[in-house]
N, C-alpha and C positions, 0 to 999 in steps of 0.2 A: 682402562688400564692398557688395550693395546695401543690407543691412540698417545698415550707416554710412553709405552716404552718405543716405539715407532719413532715421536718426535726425538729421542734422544738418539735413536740409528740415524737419524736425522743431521742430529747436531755432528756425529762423526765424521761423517761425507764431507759436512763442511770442509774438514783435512784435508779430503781424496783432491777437492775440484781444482785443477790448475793453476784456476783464477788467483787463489789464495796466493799461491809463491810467485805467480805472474805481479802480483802488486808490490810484493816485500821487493822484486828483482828494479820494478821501475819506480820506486823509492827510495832505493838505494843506490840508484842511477841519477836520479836529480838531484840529491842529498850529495855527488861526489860535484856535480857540476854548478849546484849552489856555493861550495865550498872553492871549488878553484877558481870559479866569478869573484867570489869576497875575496880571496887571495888578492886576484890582479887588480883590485879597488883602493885596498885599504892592507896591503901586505898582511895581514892575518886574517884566519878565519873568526866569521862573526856569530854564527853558533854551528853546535855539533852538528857534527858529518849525521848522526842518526834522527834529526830534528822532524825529515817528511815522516821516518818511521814509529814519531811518538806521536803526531795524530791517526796514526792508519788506522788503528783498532779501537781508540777511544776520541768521538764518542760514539763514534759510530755501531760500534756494538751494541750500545745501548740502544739507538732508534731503532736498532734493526730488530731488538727483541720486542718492540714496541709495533712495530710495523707487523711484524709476528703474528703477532695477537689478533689483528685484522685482517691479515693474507687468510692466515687458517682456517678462522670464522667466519670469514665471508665465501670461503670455498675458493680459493685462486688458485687456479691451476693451469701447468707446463707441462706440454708435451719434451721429452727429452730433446728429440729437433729444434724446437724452439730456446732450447739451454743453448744447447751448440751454436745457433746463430748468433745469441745476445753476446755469446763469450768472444765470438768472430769478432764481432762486432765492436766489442771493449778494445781486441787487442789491435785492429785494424784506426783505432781514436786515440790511441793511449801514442801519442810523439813521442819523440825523446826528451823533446825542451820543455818542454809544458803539458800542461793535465787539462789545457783553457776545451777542448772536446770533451770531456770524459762527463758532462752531464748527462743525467736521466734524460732529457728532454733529446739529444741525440741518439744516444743507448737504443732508451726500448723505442722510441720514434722513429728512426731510421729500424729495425726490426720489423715494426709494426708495418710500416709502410714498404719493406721489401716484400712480406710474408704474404702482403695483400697483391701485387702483382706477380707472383714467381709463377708461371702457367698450373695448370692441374694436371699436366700430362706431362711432367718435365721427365726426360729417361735418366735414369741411374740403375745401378743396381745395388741388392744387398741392403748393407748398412746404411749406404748414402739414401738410398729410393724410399726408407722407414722415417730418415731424420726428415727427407722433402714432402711427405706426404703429413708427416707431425707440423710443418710450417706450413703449408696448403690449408691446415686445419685449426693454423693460430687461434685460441679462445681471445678475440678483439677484447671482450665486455673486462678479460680477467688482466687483459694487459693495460685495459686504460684505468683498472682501480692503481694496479702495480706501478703506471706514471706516473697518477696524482700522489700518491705517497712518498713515493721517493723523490719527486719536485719540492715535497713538502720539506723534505728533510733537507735537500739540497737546501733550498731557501734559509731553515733554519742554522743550520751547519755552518753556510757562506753568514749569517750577521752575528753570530755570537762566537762564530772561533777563526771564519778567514781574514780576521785582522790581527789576531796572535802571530808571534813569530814573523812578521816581515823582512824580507832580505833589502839592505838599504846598496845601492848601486847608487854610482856617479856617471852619467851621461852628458852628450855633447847635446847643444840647442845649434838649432840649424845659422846660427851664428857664429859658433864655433866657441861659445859659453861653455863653462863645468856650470849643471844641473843636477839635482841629486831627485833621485827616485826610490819606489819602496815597488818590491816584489811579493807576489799574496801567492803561493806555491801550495797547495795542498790535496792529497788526496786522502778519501777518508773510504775505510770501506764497514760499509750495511749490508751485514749477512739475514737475509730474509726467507722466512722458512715458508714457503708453497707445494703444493702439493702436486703429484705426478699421476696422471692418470691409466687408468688399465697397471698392466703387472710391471710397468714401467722396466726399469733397468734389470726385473727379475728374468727377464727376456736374455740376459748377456749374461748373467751372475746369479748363479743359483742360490747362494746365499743371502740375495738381497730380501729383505724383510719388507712384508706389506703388510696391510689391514684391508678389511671391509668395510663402507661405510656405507648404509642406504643400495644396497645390493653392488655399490661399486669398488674395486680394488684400486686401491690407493698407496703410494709409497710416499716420504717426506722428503727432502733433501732442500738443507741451510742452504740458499744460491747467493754467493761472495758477489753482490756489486758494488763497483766503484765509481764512488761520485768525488768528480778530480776539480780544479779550481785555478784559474790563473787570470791574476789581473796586476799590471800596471799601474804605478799613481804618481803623480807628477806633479798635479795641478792642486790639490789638497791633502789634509792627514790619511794616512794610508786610511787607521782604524776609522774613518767617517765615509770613507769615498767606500770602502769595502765593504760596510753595514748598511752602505742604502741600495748597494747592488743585492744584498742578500734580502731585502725587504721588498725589493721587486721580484725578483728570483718565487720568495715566498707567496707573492700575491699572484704569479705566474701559477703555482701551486694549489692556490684557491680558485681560482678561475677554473684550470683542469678537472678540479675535486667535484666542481658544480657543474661542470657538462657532464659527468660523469655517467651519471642517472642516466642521459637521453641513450646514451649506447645500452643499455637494458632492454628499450622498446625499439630500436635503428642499429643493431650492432656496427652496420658499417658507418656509424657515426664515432666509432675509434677511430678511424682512421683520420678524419677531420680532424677529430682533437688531438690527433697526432703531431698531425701536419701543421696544426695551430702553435702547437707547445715548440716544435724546432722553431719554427718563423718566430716566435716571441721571446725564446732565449736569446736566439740571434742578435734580433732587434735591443735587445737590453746589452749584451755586450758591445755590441759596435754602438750604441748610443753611450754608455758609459768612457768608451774610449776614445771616442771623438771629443764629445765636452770634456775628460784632465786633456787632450791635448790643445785645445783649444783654449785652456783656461792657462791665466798668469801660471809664471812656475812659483811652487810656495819654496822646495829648500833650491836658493838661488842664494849670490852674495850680495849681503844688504850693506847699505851707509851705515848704519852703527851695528856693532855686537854680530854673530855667527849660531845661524840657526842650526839646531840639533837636528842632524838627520839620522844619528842612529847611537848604538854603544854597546859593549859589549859586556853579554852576560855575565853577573858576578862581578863587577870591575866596581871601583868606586863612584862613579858613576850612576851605576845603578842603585847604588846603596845610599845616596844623596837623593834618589826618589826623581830624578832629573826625567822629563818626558820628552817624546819626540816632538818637535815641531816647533818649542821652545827656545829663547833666543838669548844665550848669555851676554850679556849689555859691559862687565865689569868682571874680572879675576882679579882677585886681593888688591880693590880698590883702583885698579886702575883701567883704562877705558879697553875697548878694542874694539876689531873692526876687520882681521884677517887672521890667519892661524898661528902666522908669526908673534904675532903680536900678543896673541892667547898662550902661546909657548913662553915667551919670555917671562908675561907677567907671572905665571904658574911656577917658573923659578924663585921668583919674588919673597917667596916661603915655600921651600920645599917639605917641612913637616905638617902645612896645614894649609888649606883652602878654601876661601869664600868668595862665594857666585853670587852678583845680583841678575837676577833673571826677569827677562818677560815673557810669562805661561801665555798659552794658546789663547786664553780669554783676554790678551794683553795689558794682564794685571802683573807690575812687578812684586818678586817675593827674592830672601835673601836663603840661599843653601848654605852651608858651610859641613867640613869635615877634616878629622885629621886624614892624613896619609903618610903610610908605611913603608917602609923598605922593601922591594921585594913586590908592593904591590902589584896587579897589571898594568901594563902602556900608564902605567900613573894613575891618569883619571879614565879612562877608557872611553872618553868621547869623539863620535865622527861627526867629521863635517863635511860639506862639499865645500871645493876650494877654485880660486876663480885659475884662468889660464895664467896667471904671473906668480901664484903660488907654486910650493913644492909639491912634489907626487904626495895623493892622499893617502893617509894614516890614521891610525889612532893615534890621541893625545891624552 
């Protein structure tokens, strides 16, 4: 019974810790600069201003109550020193343009790896000299369950949701081509609950409630991390290029989970698989963006018909079930091959509209739908548009 009602003084803190409103502030900061990118693309925006902010807490909540369950049980535990660096740390990775740092694999790895050099004699005083002496005494064994888990999540995270919501931009090719690209933006944050050892924060705050457990005192506290995401896709469909970066990510995860063990019997074998898990994320980001930039562009302008690089939520468009990467071949029977062209024929009948298409498998299939007065941009489909076309839109 004390260890619930503890856990749920627990779940409250999660409010107190900064992290929490440090993430809503830099999601709502890329969410404004996502939005004035789409502006200057495609003169509207392509989704809500609050889009980074509806994955921030789902699903991530959900791993993190999952993750829960094995911090607590397996006994994982933070010296408060050791909070205060990770959070340094988050907020010293978290850019303004991007979230491409904010993985676990940097987080508690850079942590882990500073915690293990900072001298044992370093001078402070007070508050500072308690937090340096809590990182002098990092629990390696607890920090390297706490990376494989959260790699794990990462991993899972980045293949099942960082292809959701991609931002479509138009870019120049070092030829001076319109190319179109997809943007994978996301942070998610996993609140995991570990435990704090000795009277922890009851040291500052009299208030603060603890338990005994095994003759030791213990406090709980939900610690808000943020595992952030950014990738670039050029060369293939966003949703494929971004599901095989998360499938590495994941097995980067598994690998971590399986040295794990050896830091039990070699603690300073955390820090190895510290030092492994940075050098291996690395290695998978900069290999992923080397091969899309090296690979053909996929939304470029083709000889016949105008590939779909994006459309806008709720539009007709979407409601014709129309997919990215798709290549409309015909509007109401007649051919095309640039956007003009696709404008005009879409005049052709303005109460109703039929697509012949070739889907990603390059099999054709025919859409059709009426359209209404009042609609949005009509059919609400982007394209990328070559240098002799007009500035890009919706259409």
């Amino acid at each position: 019974m004390e260890l619930i009602t503890e856990g749920l003084h627990g779940i409250g803190r999660f409010f107190m810790h900064p992290l929490t409103y440090f993430f809503i502030m830099v999601a709502c900061f890329v969410g404004h600069a996502r939005v004035k990118r789409e502006r200057t693309y495609f003169h509207t925006r392509v989704f809500d201003f609050v889009l980074e902010l509806q994955y921030l807490f789902f699903p991530g909540v959900v791993i993190g109550v999952i993750a829960s369950l094995v911090t607590v049980f397996a006994g994982v535990y933070m010296p408060i020193g050791v909070i205060v660096l990770l959070s340094l740390i988050t907020v010293l990775l978290s850019g303004p343009w991007t979230f491409r740092w904010l993985s676990p694999a940097y987080v508690i790895g850079f942590t882990m790896v500073i915690a293990f050099f900072i001298p044992e004699r370093a001078e402070a005083n007070g508050l500072l000299q308690k937090w340096l002496v809590d990182i002098q005494e990092t629990p390696l064994i607890s920090m390297a369950i706490l990376l494989a888990l959260l790699l794990l999540a990462e991993g899972y995270l980045i293949w099942k949701f960082g292809g959701k919501g991609t931002s479509p931009a138009i870019l120049k090719s070092k030829r001076g081509f319109s190319i179109g690209a997809h943007f994978s933006q996301k942070l998610w944050g996993v609140p995991v609950m570990v435990l704090i050892p000795g009277e922890g924060m009851a040291k500052l705050l009299s208030w603060w409630p603890t338990f005994s457990l095994q003759d030791q005192t213990f406090s709980l506290l939900l610690v808000p991390f943020g595992i952030g995401f950014f990738q670039k896709v050029q060369g293939m469909l966003p949703a494929d290029s971004i599901a095989n970066t998360g499938k590495r990510v994941l097995g980067l995860g598994v690998v971590v989970a399986v040295l794990t063990p050896i830091a039990f019997f070699y603690p300073l074998a955390s820090v190895f698989i510290a030092s492994l898990a940075i050098l291996m994320r690395e290695f998978i980001s900069t290999g992923q963006r080397l091969s899309d930039e090296n690979a053909p562009f996929f939304f470029s302008k083709r000889e016949k018909g105008l590939v779909i690089l994006g459309f806008i939520p709720k539009s007709p468009a979407e409601k014709m079930d129309l997919k990215v990467g798709e290549v409309i071949l015909k509007v109401n029977g007649a051919s095309i091959s640039d956007v003009n062209e696709f404008y005009r024929a879409l005049q052709l009948n303005r109460a109703y509209c039929k697509l012949e298409v070739n889907d990603v498998n390059g099999e054709v299939r025919f859409v059709q739908r009426a359209l209404y007065d009042g609609e949005h941009h009509e059919l609400g489909v982007l394209f990328v548009q070559s240098h002799q076309d007009r500035e890009p839109e919706a259409v």
